[in-house]
N, C-alpha and C positions, 0 to 999 in steps of 0.2 A: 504494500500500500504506500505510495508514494502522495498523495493527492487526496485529501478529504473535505467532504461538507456539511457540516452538523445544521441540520435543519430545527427549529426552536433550539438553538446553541442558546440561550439566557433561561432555558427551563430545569427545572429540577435535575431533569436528569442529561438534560444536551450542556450545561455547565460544565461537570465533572468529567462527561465526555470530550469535552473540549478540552480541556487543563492535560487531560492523559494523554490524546493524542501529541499534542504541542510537546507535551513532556518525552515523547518516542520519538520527534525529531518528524512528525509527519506533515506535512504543507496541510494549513487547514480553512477552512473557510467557515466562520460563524455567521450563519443566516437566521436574519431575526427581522421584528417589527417593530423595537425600539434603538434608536440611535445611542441612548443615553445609557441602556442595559448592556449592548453590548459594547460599549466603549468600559464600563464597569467591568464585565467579563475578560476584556485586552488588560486590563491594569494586574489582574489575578497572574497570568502570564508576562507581568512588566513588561507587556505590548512587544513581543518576540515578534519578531520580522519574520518568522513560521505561519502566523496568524492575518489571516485576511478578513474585515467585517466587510457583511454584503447587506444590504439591508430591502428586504421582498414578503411578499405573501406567499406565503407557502399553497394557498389556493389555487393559483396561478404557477401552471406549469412552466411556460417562458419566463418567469422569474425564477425559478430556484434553475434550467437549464443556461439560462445566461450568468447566474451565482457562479454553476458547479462545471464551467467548461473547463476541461483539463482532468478533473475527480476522476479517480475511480471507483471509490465508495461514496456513497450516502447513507449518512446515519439520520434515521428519522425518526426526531425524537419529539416532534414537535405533535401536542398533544389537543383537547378537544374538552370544553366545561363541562360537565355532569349531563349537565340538563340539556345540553345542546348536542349532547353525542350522537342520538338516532336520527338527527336531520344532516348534522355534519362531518362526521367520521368518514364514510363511503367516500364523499367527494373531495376531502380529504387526501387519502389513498389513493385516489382516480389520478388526483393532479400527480401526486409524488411519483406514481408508478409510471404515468406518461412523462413524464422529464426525465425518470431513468431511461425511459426506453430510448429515447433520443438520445441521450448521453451515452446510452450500452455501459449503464453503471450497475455495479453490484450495491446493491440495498440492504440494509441492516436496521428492520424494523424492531422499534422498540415497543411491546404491547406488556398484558399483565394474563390473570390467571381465570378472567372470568369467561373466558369462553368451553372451559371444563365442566363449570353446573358443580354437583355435588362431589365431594371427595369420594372414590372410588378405589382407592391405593393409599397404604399406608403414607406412601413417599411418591408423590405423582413423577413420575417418567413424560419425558416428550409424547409417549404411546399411551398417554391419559386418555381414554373416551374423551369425547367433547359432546356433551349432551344441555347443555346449557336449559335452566327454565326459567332465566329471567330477560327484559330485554334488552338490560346492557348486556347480558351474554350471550344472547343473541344476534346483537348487532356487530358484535365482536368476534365471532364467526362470523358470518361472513363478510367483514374484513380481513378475517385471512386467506376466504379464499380470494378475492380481489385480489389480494397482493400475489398469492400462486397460482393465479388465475394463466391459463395456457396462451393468452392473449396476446402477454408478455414474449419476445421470441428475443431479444436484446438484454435485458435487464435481468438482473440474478440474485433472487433476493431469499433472504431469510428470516425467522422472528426471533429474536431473545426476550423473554419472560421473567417478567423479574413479578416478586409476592410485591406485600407494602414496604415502602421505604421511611428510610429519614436519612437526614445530612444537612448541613450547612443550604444547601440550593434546594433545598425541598419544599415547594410551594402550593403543592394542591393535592397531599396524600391524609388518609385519618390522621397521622399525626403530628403534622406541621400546626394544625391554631393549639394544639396541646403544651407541644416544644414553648412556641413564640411564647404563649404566656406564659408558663413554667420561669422562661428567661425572662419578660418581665415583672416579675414576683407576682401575678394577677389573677384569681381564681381561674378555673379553666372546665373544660369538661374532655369528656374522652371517649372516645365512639366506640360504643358496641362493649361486649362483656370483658372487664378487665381484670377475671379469676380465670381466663380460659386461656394456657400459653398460644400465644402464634407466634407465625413465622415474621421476620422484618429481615431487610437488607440493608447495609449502611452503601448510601450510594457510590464514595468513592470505592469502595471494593466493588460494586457490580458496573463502576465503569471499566475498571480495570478488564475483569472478565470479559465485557463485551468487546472490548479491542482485541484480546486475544484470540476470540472467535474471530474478531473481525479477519485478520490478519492471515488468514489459514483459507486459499483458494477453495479448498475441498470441499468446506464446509459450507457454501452458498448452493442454491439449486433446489428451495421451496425445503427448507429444514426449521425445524423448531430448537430452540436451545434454551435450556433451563436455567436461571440465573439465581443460585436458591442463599439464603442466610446463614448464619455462623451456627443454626439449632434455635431454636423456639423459645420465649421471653414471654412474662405476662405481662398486663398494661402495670397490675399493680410494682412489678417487680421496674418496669422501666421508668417509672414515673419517680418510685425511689430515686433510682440512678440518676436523673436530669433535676430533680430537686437538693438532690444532694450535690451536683454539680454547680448548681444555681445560687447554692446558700440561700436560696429562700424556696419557704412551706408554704405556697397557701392551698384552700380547696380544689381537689381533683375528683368531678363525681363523673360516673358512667352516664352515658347517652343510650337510650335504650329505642324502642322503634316508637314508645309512648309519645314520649319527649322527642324525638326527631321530628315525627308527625305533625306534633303541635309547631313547633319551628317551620317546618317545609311550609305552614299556611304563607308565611311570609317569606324563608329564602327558598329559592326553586333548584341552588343544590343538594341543603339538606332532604328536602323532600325524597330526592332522587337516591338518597345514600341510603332508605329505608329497606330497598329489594334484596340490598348487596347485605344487609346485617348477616346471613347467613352463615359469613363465610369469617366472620368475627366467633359465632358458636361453636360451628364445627368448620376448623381451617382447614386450609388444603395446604399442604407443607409441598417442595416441591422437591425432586430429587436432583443431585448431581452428577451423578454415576457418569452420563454420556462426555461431561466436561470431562470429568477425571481419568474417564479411561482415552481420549483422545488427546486431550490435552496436559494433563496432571494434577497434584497436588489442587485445592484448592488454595488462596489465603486469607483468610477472613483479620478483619480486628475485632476483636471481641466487643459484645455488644458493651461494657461497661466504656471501656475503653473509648469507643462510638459516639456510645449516646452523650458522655465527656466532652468530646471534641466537637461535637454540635453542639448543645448548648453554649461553649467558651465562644465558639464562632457567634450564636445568634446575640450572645451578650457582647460580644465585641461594637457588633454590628450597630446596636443600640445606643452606645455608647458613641460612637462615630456620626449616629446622623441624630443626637443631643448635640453634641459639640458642631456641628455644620449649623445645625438649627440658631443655635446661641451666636456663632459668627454670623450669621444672617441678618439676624436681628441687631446687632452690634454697629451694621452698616446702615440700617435703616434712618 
C-alpha cells in the first residue's frame, strides 16, 4: 500500500486510522467535510508532509474519485446518524463503491456487528449466520451485499467489524456521552444493562488491526474480518476504571428501553438505540481466530490501561478548549 484515502478521516474511527497509516510511512489523504477538523487531525501528525487534506462529500462519487487519484486503498470509515441510516447508508455505499470502481481501488469497509441478529456462537467467526431481526440489521445487510455486490468488476473490497468502541476520537458509540461526562465530573447515564460483561474495543488497537489486514493483497475479494477486544468488561467494572481515572464520582445510572423511550419522544437517536438494546443483554462477542491464524498474535492494551488513556485525552481536551475559551474572551 503505497497510497491511501480515509474517507470520514475526523471520525471516531477514520482519526486513529489516519494517525496509523501516517505512522507506517503511507501517502494519505484525509477526506472530510470540515476544514477546521481536519486541519485539527494534521496537527495530531504535526502536519507530516505524508498527509494530504481533501475536503468533499462523500455522497458524491467524483469527489472522493478526484480526493483519491493515485490511492490504492480506500478506507471507508465515514459513517451515517442512527436515525438517518435506512434512508442513507445504501446511497452511501453506492457513491463509495462507484468511485472505487473508477479508481480500481481496493476498499476497506469499516461496519459493526449488527447485521448477525442474535448470538448464535459462543465467539462469533466471520461464518456467523446473519439473520438479522431488527432494521438497523437489516439495513446492514444489505449493505454488505452492495458493497460485494458482483457489479463491482474493478474494485476489491472487504469488511472489518469491529463490536462497540471507545478512544480518544470516539464520537457517536454507547459510550462516548458516558466517557465525556465521566471527564467532566457530570452525572451521566449508560446504555443498556451495566451487570452484563461485553465486548468493547479501544480504537487505537483496532486501527492498528485494520491496517494490517489492510496491507495483505490476499485478503480483499468480498471477505469479512473480525476486529474483536482484549475479552469482555462490564459497564459497572469500566465506569470504575474512567472514574477513577477522572478523580471525580459523580452519578452513573443505566439506561434501560423504559427511559430511552421516554427520551426518543424528543431525541430521534435515542429513540433509534431502543431495537439494538438486545445486544447490550445478550452480547455477541466476536472471534479472532481468522486474524490470528493469518496474520498472528493479537495486541491489545488492556482495557484498564485504555479506558486510562481516554479519559487523560478527553480531560486534556477540556482543559485546552477552557483555556482557548478564556483567550477568547480576553480579546474581546
Amino acid at each position: 500500500m503505497k497510497k491511501a484515502i480515509v474517507l470520514g478521516a475526523t471520525g471516531g474511527v477514520g482519526a486513529p486510522l489516519t494517525v496509523e497509516l501516517v505512522k507506517r510511512g503511507v501517502q494519505t489523504v484525509a477526506f472530510g467535510r470540515s476544514s477546521q477538523k481536519l486541519n485539527e487531525l494534521a496537527e495530531q501528525v504535526d502536519h507530516s508532509p505524508l498527509l494530504t487534506l481533501e475536503i468533499g462529500d462523500a455522497f458524491k462519487p467524483e469527489d472522493i474519485r478526484r480526493a483519491g487519484v493515485g490511492a490504492d486503498v480506500i478506507f471507508h470509515s465515514a459513517n451515517i446518524p442512527y436515525h438517518e441510516m435506512e434512508s442513507r447508508l445504501l446511497p452511501l455505499g453506492e457513491s463509495v463503491m462507484t468511485a472505487a470502481e473508477k479508481l480500481g481501488a481496493k476498499v476497506v469497509v469499516v461496519d459493526g456487528i449488527y447485521p448477525y441478529g442474535r448470538r448464535l456462537m459462543e465467539k462469533a467467526t466471520e461464518d456467523h449466520p446473519k439473520k438479522p431481526h431488527t432494521r438497523k440489521g437489516k439495513v446492514r445487510l444489505a449493505y454488505e451485499q452492495l458493497i460485494f455486490s458482483s457489479r463491482w468488476h474493478k474494485a476489491s473490497p472487504l469488511i472489518v467489524r469491529l463490536p462497540d468502541y471507545y478512544g480518544p476520537s470516539a464520537q457517536a458509540s454507547y459510550l462516548s456521552v458516558t466517557m465525556e461526562a465521566i471527564a467532566a465530573g457530570k452525572p451521566t447515564a449508560f446504555i443498556g444493562n451495566m451487570s452484563v460483561p461485553r465486548e468493547y474495543v479501544y480504537l487505537p488497537d483496532a486501527a492498528r488491526m485494520i491496517v494490517e489486514i489492510a496491507t495483505r493483497e490476499e485478503f480483499y475479494g468480498r471477505q469479512n474480518w473480525h476486529i474483536p477486544g482484549p475479552g469482555v468488561i462490564s459497564g459497572h467494572e469500566l465506569v470504575r476504571i474512567a472514574q477513577q481515572a477522572a478523580g471525580k464520582r459523580k452519578a452513573v445510572m443505566p439506561l434501560g428501553r423504559i427511559g430511552l423511550s421516554l427520551i426518543g419522544l424528543f431525541n430521534p437517536v435515542m429513540k433509534e438505540v431502543v431495537e439494538m438494546l438486545y445486544l447490550t443483554e445478550e452480547p455477541l462477542v466476536l472471534s479472532g481466530e481468522k486474524y490470528e491464524r493469518l496474520i498472528g498474535p493479537i495486541q491489545w492494551t488492556p482495557h484498564e490501561q485504555a479506558i486510562t488513556a481516554t479519559m487523560r485525552s478527553l480531560m486534556g481536551k477540556r482543559a485546552r478548549e477552557a483555556e482557548d475559551a478564556k483567550r477568547g474572551a480576553a480579546t474581546i
